[in-house]
MARNUTI-687744 format. One record per residue (C-alpha): x, y, z; residue in one letter. Coordinates in steps of 0.05 Angstrom, whole numbers, plus 5000, padded with zeros to 4 digits. Layout:
<rs>
XYZA...
</rs>
This chain:
<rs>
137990724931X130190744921X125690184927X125689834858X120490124809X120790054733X127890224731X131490294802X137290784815X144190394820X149590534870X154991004833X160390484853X157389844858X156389844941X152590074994X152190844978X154991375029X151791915065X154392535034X153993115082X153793805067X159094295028X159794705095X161094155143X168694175132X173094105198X175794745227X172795125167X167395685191X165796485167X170996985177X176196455191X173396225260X174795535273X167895045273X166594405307X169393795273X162793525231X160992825268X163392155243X159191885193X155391215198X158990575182X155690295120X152289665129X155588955114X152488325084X158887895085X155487485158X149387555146X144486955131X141087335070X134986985044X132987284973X126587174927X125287814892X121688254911X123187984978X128987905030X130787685095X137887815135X139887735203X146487415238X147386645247X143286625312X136386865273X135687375314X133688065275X135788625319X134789215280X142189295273X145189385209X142089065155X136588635200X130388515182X125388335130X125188715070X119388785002X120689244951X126589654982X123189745052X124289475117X117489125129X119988895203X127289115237X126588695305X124187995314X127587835382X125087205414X126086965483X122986375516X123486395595X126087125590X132486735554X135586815479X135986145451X142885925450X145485995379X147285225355X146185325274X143485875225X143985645151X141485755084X137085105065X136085344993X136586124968X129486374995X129486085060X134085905126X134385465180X135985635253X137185185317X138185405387X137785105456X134485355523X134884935589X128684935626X129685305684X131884985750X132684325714X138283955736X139983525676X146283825640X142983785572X138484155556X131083965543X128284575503X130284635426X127785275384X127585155314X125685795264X124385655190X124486325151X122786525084X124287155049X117087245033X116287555108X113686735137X117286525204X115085895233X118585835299X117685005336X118884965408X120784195431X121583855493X125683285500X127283305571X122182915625X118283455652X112983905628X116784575607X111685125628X115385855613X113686485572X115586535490X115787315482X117587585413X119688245408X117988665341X118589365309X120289655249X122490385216X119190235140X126790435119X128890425058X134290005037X139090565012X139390855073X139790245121X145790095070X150190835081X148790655163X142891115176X137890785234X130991125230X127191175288X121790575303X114890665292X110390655343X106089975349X098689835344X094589225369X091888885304X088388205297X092787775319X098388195321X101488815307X101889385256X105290115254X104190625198X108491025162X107991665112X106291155050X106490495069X103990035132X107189395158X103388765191X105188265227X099787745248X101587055289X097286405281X095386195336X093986815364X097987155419X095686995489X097487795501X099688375455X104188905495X103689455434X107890025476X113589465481X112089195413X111688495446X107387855428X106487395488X105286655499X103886285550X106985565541X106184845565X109884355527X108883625559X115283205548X116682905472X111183485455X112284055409X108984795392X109185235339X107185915310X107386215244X108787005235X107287435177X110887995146X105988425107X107689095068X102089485050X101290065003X096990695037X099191234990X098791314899X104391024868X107890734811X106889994813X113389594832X115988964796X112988314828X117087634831X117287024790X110286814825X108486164849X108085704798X111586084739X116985634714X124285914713X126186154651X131885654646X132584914638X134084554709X141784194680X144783644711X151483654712X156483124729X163983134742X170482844767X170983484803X165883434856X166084194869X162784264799X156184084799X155184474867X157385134842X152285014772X146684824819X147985284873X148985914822X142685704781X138385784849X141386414879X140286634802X131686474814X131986844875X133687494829X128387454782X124187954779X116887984729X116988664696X109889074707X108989284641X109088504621X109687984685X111187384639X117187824623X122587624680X128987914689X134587924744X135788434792X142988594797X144488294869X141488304947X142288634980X144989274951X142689354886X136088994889X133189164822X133389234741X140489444722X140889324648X148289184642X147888664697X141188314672X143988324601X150288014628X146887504667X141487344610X147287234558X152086734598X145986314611X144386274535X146385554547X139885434585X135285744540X133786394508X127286524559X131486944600X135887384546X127687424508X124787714583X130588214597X131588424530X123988674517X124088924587X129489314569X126989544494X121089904534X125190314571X130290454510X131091254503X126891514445X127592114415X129992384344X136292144326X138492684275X141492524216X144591884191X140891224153X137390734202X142390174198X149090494193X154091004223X153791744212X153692324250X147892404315X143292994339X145393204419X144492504440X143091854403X137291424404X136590804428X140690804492X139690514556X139390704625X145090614670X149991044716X157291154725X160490734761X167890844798X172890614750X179390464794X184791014824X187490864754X182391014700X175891394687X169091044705X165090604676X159290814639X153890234646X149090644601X154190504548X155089764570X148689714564X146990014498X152189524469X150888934498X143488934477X145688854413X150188244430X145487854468X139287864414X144687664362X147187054402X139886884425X137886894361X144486374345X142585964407X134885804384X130786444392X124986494355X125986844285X119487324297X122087474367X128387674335X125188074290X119888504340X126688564380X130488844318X128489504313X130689594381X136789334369X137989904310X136590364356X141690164398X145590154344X144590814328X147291034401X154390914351X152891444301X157891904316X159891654373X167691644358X172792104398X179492114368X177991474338X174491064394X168991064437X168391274501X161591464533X154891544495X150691804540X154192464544X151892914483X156492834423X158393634425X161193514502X164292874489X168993304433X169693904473X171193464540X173892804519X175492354566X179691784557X177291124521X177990424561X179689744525X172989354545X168189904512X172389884444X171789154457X163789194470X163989694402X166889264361X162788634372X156088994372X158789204306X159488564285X153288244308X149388804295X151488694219X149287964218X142488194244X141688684197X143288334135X138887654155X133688114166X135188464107X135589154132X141089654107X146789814132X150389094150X157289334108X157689954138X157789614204X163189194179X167989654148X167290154226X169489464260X174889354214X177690034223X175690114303X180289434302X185589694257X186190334304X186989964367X191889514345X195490064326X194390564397X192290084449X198789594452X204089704498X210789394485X215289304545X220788754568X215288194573X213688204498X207488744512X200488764528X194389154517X193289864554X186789904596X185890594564X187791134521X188191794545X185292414501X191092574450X193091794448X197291664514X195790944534X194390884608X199090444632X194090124692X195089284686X187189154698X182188554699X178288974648X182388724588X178587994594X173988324558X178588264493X177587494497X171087604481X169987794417X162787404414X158686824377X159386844300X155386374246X157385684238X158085674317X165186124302X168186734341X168587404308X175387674289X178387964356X181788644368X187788344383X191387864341X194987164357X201187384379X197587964429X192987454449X198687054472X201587544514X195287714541X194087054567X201287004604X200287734634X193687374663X196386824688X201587184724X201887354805X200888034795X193087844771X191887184790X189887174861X190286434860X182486604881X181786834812X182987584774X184988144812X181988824782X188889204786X195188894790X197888784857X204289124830X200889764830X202790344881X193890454889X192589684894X188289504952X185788814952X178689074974X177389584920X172289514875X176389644818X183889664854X184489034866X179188604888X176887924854X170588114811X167787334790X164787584730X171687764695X175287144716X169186774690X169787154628X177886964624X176486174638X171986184569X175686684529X182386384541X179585654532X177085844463X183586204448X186785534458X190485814523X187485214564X192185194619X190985854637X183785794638X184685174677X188285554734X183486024739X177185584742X180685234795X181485884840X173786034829X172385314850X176285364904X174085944922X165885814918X167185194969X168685785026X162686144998X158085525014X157985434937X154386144926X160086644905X158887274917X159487834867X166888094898X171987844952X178088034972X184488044921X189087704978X194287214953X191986544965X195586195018X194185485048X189785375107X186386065092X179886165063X179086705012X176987385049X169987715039X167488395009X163588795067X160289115000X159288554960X151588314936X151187564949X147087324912X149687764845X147787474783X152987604744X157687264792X151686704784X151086694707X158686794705X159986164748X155485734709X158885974641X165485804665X163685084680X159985074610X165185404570X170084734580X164384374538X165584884472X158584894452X156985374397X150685314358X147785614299X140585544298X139385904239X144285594192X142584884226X149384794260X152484654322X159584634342X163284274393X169984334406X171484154480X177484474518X182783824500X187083854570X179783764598X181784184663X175083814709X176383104684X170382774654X163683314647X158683154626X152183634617X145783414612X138983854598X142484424566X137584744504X139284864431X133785104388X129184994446X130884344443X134583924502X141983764479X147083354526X154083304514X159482804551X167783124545X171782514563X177682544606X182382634550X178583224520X173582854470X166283094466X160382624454X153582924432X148282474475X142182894455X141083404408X135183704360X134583274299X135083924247X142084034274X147783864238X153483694288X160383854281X166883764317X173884144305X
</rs>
């Protein structure tokens, strides 16, 4: 992983990458036979699942409970993918502070508390507390007080140092060697190859050790007296080089509206308000436009513009506003791949040059023991297409729409001739290798296919560009096919295969991935498009998701624990992935299998009061079992925003709100069994407009605010 630029690199799999060493260091393999020397162990990745991890983007902070940043692991203060300072060790007397609390006090900043007894005091309390206030933006403002009766006169020594690392390799478990130290100011500073860091302290060190890296004071704090000092983290450029995304910026509103959201379920309105700040923390401004903002994928892993995860993120806070879902999506439409397309009419499907137009950047990512990987590229490329179209339902701005639609043709031009064997599988390989190789097609693209299809159409044809039919009559026969290839039938009734295999073999893996068949996306008059399953498969779906085998009781397992590869800390074999079960709650609410969706809302709620209200973007698949707290991911970004954005759509979901701002419409059609009690959300926006809706206990909505040129209606 590089520090973020215009478009980042993503981990392969989702977590910390892994040193890869080379081809010839095999154990006992040498020339002519000879036995070699066993290659040594690699590093142990680094873990984020203790750390106190403060986050506003560009910027980080992580070190253990006790404040302390020691250099180990994932320590220290971070801007733009380096490590901008590794150590910041403090001892007062020549003592640690003993550790009493280290918290998050909101997502940019932490709180820690330790005690020191003046030495030979004889009181058994002691009269020295050390508080340190950090922020991610590289401030530390550490408070000395004395509450016992006697002057405390004793050294404050603060170690430093730093490598300048980069975050991809502090992740696979690689240490670089410290930089050497030089006196500056009132401080220190070391220099690397292309960047220098600072660290200055007001007021000013009474001595500066630089060989030892060490800032000295010389304290006398008189009884009921305190001290401070504020440190500064600096990062500063010394070599050419692209310019790197800056944050949100002080005083640049979030792109969202600030809900309020009240509940008979007290957990409720901490997860929403929690999510929504871990969410801020993410947001990045994009160079090429800063009042552009979009989210980073997740801290601290993937720190950085992923498009699949930003569109995810921007569309499951639609709710909130279209700023978001307008920021990431013209972000994104600058960094579209544009080339000739070959042949084939702008709007509708035909047959593509090498590779098509219009797609999006994105990697592979590890798809499970059980089926080929992911390609987010493809994601992507889809999705783009989905979230304009339901942005433009939710209230965005017909023009925007429309500077945004050729963009959106492009990406729907990444589907000319994109079928293998009758489905789609991944785009960004050229179409001549994707019939010469195939590779086997999974449920959730077809799934992605079919509903950029759909919306794609409804954009075309209100923007009266060609091809809107044509898009129609591929989704009806893309749904026709998988009806027919994609079903399984076995003793329970069936279910949906997570793939098809090249010549038409459905993979028989039972995976979280099929959610994504609940979600066949926002349709005019606030409807849902047709799905590619019908009732009856819908049905079954919903009981195979409610069964053990998935349902973790924490929420969705990604493979079924039945499986001889599950392991309840894969990525994609078994761990709980929040996004998915966020994406089950809704779909299988709107399906009208509310029970279900109530079950699995309550195993993310219960879950996110371990998590401290923040869930991270994976934990462990473990069966839930009283008295024990659901088990975290040592790989897992906390914050991730689509575990954020997916949280928050869960909650909102119960409420069934489904505008149509064009046509002047807004649906509302509550889940009935009203799984939270009484909700009520206040602040939400349709049509830029604030709009606040009450569900009653016994599932019956009540409109409190709403745009006056909306026509409400309730099913």
């Amino acid at each position: 992983m590089r520090p973020p630029q215009a478009m980042p690199a993503e981990s392969v799999v989702g977590a910390p990458p892994r040193p890869v060493g080379r081809p010839d260091q095999v154990p006992g393999a040498g020339p002519a036979g000879q036995a070699r020397p066993a290659a040594p162990p690699r590093p142990q990745p680094a873990a984020a699942h203790h750390a106190v991890l403060c986050v506003n983007a560009p910027a980080m902070a992580a070190s253990g409970p006790d404040g302390q940043l020691r250099g180990h692991g994932l320590h220290g203060f971070y801007r733009s993918g380096l490590r901008v300072v590794a150590r910041m060790e403090l001892r007062i007397g020549g003592m640690e502070p003993l550790p009493l609390q280290g918290t998050l006090t909101a997502a940019a900043q932490a709180r820690f508390l330790g005690a020191v007894r003046i030495p030979g005091d004889l009181d058994p309390d002691p009269a020295l507390t050390v508080e340190r206030l950090r922020h991610a933006d590289g401030v530390e403002t550490v408070t000395v007080r004395n509450t016992g009766s006697r002057p405390a006169r004793l050294p404050l020594e603060i170690a430093l140092g730093t490598d300048l690392g980069p975050v991809g390799e502090i992740a696979a478990g690689h240490r670089p060697p410290d930089l050497p130290g030089q006196v500056h100011s009132a401080g220190l500073r070391w220099v690397g190859p292309t960047h220098s860091a600072v660290v200055s302290a007001k007021p000013s060190p009474h001595a500066v050790l630089a060989g030892a890296g060490v800032l000295r004071w010389d304290l006398e704090v008189q009884p009921g007296a305190r001290w401070s000092v504020e440190l500064r983290a600096e990062l500063e450029t010394t070599a050419p080089g692209p310019r790197p995304p800056g944050g949100r910026g002080t005083g640049v509103p979030l792109p969202w509206a600030e809900p309020e959201v009240r509940s008979d379920d007290s957990r409720v309105g901490t997860l929403v308000a929690s999510s929504l700040e871990a969410l801020g923390g993410l947001l990045f401004a994009d160079p090429d436009r800063p009042t552009d903002l979009y989210p980073a994928s997740g801290a601290p892993w993937r720190f950085g513009l992923t498009p699949a995860d930003a569109l995810w993120a921007a569309r499951l806070t639609l709710p909130l506003g279209t700023r978001l879902a307008a920021g990431t999506l013209r972000a994104l439409a600058r960094r579209q791949q544009l080339h000739p397309a070959g042949p084939g009419a702008p709007g509708g499907p035909g047959r593509a040059g090498q590779r098509p137009e219009g797609l999006l950047p994105g990697a592979l990512r590890h798809g499970g023991p059980e089926l080929p990987p992911t390609c987010t590229a493809t994601e992507a490329t889809l999705l783009f297409v989905t979230v304009l179209a339901e942005a433009w339902r939710w209230g965005l701005p017909r023009q925007e729409v429309a500077e945004l639609l050729p963009a959106a043709e492009r990406a729907l031009g990444a589907l000319r001739g994109g079928l293998v064997d009758g489905f789609v599988t991944d785009l960004s390989r050229p179409v001549e290798e994707r019939s010469a190789h195939p590779v086997a097609a999974r449920a959730e693209v077809q799934a992605q296919a079919h509903r950029a299809a759909l919306h794609g159409a409804e954009l075309l044809e209100a923007f009266g560009r060609p091809g809107a039919e044509e898009w129609r009559d591929w989704a009806a026969e893309l749904r026709g096919r998988f009806r027919d290839r994609f079903w399984i039938d076995d003793f329970s009734g069936g279910r949906p295969a997570a793939g098809v295999a090249p010549g038409g073999q459905p993979l028989p893996a039972v995976a979280s991935t099929v959610v994504h068949l609940l979600d066949p996306g926002l349709s005019a008059d606030g409807g849902r498009h047709e799905s590619l399953l019908d009732r009856e498969q819908t049905r079954l779906l919903a009981q195979r998701l409610a069964a053990p085998e998935l349902d973790s009781g924490w929420g969705l397992r990604t493979l079924s624990a039945k499986s001889p590869r599950f392991n309840p800390l894969g990525h994609r074999s078994g761990a709980v992935r929040v996004h998915e079960t966020a994406l089950a709650v809704a779909g299988l609410a709107e399906a009208g299998h509310e029970n279900e969706a109530g079950a699995l809302l309550e195993g993310l709620l219960g879950a996110a009061a371990h998590f401290e209200g923040r869930l991270p973007e994976m934990y462990a698949g473990e069966q839930r079992t009283p008295g024990c707290p659901p088990v975290p991911h040592p790989g897992a970004c906390r914050p991730a925003a689509v575990s954020a954005a997916g949280a928050v759509h869960a909650v909102f979901a119960l409420a069934g709100v489904r505008p149509d701002v064009p046509g002047g419409r807004v649906l509302v059609r509550p889940a009935s069994t009203a799984p939270l009690g009484e909700l009520q959300l206040t602040g939400l926006r349709v049509a830029g407009e604030p709009f606040s809706v009450r569900v009653s206990r016994i599932g019956v909505a009540m409109v409190e605010e709403a745009s006056a040129d909306l026509q409400l209606v309730a099913r």
